[in-house]
C-alpha positions in Angstrom: -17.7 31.4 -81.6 -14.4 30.4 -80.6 -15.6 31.1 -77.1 -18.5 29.5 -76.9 -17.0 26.1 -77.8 -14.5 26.6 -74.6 -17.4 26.9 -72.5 -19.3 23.9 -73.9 -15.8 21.7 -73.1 -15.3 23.1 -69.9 -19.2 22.7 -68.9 -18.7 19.0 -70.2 -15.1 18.6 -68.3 -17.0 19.9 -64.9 -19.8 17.2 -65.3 -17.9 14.4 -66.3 -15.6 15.2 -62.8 -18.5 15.3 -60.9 -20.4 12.3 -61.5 -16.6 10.3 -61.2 -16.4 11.5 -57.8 -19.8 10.9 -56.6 -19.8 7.4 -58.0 -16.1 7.1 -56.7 -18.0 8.3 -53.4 -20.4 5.4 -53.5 -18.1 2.9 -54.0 -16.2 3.6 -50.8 -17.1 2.3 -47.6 -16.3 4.2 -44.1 -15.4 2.1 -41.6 -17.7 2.0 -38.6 -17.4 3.9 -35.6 -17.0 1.9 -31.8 -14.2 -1.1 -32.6 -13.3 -0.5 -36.0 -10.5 2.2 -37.4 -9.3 2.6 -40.8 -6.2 0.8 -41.6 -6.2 2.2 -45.2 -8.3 5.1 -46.8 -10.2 4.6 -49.8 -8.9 5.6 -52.9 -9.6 5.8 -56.7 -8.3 2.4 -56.8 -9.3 0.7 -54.0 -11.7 0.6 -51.0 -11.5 1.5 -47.4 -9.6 -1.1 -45.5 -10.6 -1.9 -42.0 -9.3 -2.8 -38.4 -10.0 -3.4 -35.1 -8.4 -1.5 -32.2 -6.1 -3.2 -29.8 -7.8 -5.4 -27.4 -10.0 -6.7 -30.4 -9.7 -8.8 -33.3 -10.6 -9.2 -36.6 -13.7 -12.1 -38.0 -14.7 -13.3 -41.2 -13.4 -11.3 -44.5 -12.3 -7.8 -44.6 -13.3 -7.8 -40.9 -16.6 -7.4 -41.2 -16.7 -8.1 -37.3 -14.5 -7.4 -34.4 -14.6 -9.6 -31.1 -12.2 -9.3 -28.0 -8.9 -11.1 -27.8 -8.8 -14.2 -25.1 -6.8 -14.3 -22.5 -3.5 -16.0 -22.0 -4.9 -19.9 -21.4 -7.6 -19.7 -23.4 -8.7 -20.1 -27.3 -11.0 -18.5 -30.1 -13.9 -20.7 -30.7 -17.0 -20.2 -32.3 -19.0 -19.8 -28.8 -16.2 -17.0 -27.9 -13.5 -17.3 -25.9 -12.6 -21.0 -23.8 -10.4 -21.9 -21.4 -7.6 -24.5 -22.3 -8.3 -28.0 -21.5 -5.8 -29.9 -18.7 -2.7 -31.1 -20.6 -2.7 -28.0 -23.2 -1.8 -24.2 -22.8 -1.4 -20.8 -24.8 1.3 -18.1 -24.3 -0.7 -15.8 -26.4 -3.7 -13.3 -27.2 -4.4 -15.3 -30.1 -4.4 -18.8 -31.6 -5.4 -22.0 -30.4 -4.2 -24.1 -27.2 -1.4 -26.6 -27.8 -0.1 -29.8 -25.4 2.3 -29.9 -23.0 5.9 -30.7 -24.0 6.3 -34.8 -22.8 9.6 -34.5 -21.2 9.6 -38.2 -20.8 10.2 -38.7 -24.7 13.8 -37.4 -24.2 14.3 -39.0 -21.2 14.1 -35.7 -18.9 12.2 -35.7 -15.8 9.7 -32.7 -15.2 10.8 -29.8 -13.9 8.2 -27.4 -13.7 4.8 -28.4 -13.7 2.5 -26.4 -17.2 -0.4 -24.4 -16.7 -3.3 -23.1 -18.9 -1.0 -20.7 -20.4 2.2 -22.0 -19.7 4.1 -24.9 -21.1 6.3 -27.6 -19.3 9.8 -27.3 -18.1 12.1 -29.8 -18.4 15.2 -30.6 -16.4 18.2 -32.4 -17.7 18.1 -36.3 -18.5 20.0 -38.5 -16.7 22.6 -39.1 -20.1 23.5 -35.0 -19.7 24.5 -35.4 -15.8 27.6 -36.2 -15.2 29.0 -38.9 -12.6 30.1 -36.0 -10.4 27.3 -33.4 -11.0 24.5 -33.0 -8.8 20.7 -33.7 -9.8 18.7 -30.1 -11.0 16.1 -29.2 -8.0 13.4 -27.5 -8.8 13.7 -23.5 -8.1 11.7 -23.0 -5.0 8.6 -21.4 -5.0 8.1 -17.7 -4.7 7.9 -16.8 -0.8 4.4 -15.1 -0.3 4.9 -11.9 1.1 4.7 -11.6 4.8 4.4 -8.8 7.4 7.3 -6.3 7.3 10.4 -6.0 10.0 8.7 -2.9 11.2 5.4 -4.3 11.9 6.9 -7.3 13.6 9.0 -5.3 16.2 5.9 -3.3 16.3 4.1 -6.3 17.7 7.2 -7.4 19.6 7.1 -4.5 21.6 3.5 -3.9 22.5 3.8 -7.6 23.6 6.4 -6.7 26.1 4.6 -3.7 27.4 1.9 -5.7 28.4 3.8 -8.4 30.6 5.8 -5.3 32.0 2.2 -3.9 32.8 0.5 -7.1 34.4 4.1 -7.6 36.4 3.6 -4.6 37.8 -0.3 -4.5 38.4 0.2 -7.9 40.7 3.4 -6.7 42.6 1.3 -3.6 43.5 -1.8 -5.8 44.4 0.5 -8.5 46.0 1.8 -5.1 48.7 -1.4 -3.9 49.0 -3.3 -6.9 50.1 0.2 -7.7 52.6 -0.4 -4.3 54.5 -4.0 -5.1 54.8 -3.5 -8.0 56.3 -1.2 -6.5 58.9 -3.6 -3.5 59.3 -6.5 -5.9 60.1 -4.5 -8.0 62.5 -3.3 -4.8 64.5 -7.1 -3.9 64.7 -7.4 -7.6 65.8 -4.3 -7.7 68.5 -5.3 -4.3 70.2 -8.1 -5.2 72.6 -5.6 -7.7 74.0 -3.1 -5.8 75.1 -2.0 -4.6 78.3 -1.4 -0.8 79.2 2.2 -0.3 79.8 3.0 2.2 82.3 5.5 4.8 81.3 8.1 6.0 83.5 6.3 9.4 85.0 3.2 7.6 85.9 5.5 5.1 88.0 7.3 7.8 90.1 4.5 9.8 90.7 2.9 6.7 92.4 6.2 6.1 94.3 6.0 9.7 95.6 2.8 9.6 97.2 3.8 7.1 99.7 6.1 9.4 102.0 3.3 12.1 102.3 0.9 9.7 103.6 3.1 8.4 106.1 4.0 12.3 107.4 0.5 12.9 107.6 -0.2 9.4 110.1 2.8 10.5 112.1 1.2 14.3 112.7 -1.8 12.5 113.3 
């Protein structure tokens, strides 16, 4: 008998356990796969809390929906994400766009000029100078970057390679067309000249006058 009764409770305990955690299991709600994570499990207390992941952001209660975060110089609106207007900016992921700092009200001049997501810069006002102390000049602006040293001399040197190169080509042309012109005015000269007797021809024609005047006197 005894036994019997401890199997009835037990049976009873079993059930009761049961149908807690399967109603337990229906009260709990996963958090969706894609953009969503769980920030905090569910629990006999509570439900599942949810999140987005980083690059989103939460909408509407317990983030029912997740959207992408705007860029730096823009805001949330209904219709998305939008650009800050002229005058305004935003530093941030999140929140809305906020107007330029007036450096005028404090008597400053500007010094840097705001963007969409950057705010105004101020110099000093004229009450902060001192009679001795130059005016604040603006930082210059960021040199864009040019071609390197290396390419430079690079082109420096080709450059010069090519002058050496055409000096040379019109020297060479310039001795060239000077020895044709001497050629062709040999070639022109030639048929104009006289034949110069050399010395043999001379004396042999000297040496045939004596014989001839042997030979009249025999005769």
């Amino acid at each position: 008998m005894g036994n019997s009764c401890y199997n009835i409770v037990a049976t009873l305990l079993l059930v009761l356990n049961f149908e807690r955690t399967r109603s337990l299991q229906d009260l709990c709600s996963n958090c969706p796969a894609g953009v969503f994570r769980t920030r905090k499990a569910c629990s006999s207390t509570s439900n599942a809390e949810c999140d987005c992941i980083s690059g989103f952001r939460c909408l509407g209660a317990g983030c029912r929906m997740c959207e992408p975060d705007c860029k730096q110089g823009q805001e949330s609106t209904k219709e998305g994400c939008k650009d800050c207007g002229f005058g305004t900016f935003n530093d941030q992921k999140r929140g809305v766009c906020r107007p330029w700092t007036n450096c005028s009200l404090d008597g400053k001049s500007v010094l840097v000029h705001g963007t969409k997501a950057r705010d105004v810069v101020c110099g000093q006002s004229s009450a902060d100078l001192s009679p001795g102390a130059s005016s604040v000049t603006p930082p210059a602006p960021a040199r864009e970057p040019g071609r390197s040293p290396q390419i430079v001399s690079f082109f420096l040197a080709l450059t010069s390679a090519a002058v050496l190169f055409l000096l040379f080509f019109l020297v060479l042309r310039f001795s060239v067309v000077k020895q044709g012109r001497r050629k062709l005015l040999y070639i022109f000269k030639q048929p104009f000249m006289r034949p110069v007797q050399t010395t043999q021809e001379e004396d042999a024609c000297s040496c045939r006058f004596p014989e001839e005047e042997e030979g009249g006197r025999e005769l």
